[in-house]
N, C-alpha and C positions, 0 to 999 in steps of 0.2 A: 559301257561297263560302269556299274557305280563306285565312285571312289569317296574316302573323307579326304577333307579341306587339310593341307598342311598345316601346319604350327612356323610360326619364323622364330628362328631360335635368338636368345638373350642377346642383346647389344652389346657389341665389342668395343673394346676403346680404339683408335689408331695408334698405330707405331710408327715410331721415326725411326729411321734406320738410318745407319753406314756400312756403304759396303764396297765390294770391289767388282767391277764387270771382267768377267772370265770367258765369256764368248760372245760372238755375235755370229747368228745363221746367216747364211745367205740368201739374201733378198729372193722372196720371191711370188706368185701373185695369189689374192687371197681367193677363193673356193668362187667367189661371184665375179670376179677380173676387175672390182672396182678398184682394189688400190692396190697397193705393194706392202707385204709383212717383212720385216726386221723383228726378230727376235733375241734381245737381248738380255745374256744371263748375269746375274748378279748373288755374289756370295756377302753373306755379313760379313762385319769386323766387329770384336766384340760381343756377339751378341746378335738379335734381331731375327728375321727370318728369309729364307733364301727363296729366291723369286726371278722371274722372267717378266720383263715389261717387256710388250707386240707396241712397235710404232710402224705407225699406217699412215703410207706416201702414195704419192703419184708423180710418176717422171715429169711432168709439168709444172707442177706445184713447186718442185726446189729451184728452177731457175732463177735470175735475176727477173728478169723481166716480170713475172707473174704479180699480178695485185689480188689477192683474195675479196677485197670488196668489190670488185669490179668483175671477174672470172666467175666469182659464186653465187655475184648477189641473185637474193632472194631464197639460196638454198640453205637453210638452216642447219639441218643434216652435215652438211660438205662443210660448210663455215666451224661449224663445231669441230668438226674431227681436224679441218688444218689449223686451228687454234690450239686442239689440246696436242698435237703433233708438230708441225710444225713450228708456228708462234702465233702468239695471242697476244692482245690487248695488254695495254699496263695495268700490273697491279693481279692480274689474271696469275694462277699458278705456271711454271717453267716447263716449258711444251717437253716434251719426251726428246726431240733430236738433239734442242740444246743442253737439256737433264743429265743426257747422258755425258756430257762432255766433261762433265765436273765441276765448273766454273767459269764465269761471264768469261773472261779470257779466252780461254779454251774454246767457248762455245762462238766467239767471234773469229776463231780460226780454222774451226770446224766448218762453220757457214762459208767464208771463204773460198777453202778448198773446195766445197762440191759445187758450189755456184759457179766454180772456174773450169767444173766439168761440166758444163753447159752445151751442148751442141744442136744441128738442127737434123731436123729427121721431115720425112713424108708421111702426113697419115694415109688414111683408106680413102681418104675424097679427093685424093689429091693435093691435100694444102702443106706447106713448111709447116712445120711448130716446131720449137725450144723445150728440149727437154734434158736431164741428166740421167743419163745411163745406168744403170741397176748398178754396174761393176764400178763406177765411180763413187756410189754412197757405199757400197762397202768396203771397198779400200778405204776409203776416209775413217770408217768406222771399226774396222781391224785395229788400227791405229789406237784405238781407245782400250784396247785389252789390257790391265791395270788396272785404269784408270776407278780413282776411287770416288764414290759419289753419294747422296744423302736421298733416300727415297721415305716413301710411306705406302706403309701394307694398310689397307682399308679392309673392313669386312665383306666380304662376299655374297651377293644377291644371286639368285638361279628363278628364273621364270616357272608359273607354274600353269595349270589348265585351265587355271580362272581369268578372267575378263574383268576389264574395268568398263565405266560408264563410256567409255572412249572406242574399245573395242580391243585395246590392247593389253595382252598379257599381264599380270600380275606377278612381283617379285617379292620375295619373302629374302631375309636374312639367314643365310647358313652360317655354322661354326666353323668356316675355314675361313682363309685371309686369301687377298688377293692384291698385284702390285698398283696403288694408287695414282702417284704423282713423285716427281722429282723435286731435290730442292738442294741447292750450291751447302755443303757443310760444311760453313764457316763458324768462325769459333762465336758470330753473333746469329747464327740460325738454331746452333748447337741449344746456345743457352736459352734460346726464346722455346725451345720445346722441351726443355727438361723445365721448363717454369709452365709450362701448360701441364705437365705429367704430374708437378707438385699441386697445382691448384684444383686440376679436374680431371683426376685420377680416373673415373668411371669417365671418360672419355679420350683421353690420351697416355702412352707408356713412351718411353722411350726401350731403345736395343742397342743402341749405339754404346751403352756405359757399361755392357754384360749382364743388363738382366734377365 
């Protein structure tokens, strides 16, 4: 059936936000069985816009023992998603598990605790492996109901029927926002994005001040 080519709509600036997490679902496995969905809900303060960030684990990935260079190497795919979820490189934005926590602090007692729910299991071939138990990252994460914390709403891409030189899908810009990344608000993150909102208005706002 013939159709026309969408239109991607105007560029949005980001928003920085504060807000408070109000729920967390319970863990459970996503639609393919590759990883584990936590969906955590989050209201403004102030201002901003209310959102759900999905962090995506696997029961082996939170134990101590796991090295992600080592477990993933070579998978790019897997590397990325326990980077932007778990943790990532310095200097990298603040992976979703520890984002949620509110602050380095917290987010070093956070890791703690579910790493100390570490145990060992049988897989399907027969072999031990180390992993943490569904019910141990969500108790851990229960825990953070409160908890107040500094996100960013990005613009929102949706795939469309068109192909790139690669073979893969093509995404256009929607007019709706969608939950980007986490970031500690502190009274020096605070100010470093109301100084991006003053200087590059057509790129960043803040919501945190009640706009």
């Amino acid at each position: 059936m013939a159709s026309f080519k969408a239109a991607s709509a105007p560029k949005l600036p980001k928003i920085a936000c504060v807000g408070q997490i109000t729920d967390v679902a319970p863990t459970k496995a996503s639609n393919s069985g590759k990883y584990n969905i936590t969906n955590i809900s989050i209201e403004p303060l102030g201002g901003g816009i209310k959102t759900t960030a999905m962090l995506l684990t696997r029961p082996d990935w939170l134990t101590p023992a796991f090295d992600p260079d080592i477990e993933l190497e070579g998978n790019k795919s897997a590397l990325f998603v326990y980077a932007s979820n778990i943790s990532g490189p310095s200097g990298s934005p603040i992976s979703r598990l520890l984002g949620a926590a509110g602050s380095a602090e917290r987010a070093d007692a956070l890791a703690a605790e579910i790493q100390a729910g570490a145990t060992t299991t049988v897989d399907e071939d027969g072999n031990e492996v180390s992993i943490v138990p569904d019910n141990v990252l969500d108790n851990a994460f229960q825990k953070l109901v409160g908890t107040t914390v500094g996100y960013i709403m990005q613009q929102r891409r949706e795939e469309t029927d068109q192909v790139d030189e690669n073979g893969k899908k093509k995404k256009i810009l929607t007019n709706n926002y969608e939950f980007g990344e986490f970031f500690y608000p502190t009274d020096k993150a605070l100010t470093k994005y109301r100084k991006l909102a003053e200087e590059r208005p057509a790129d960043w706002r803040v919501g945190f001040d009640g706009e």
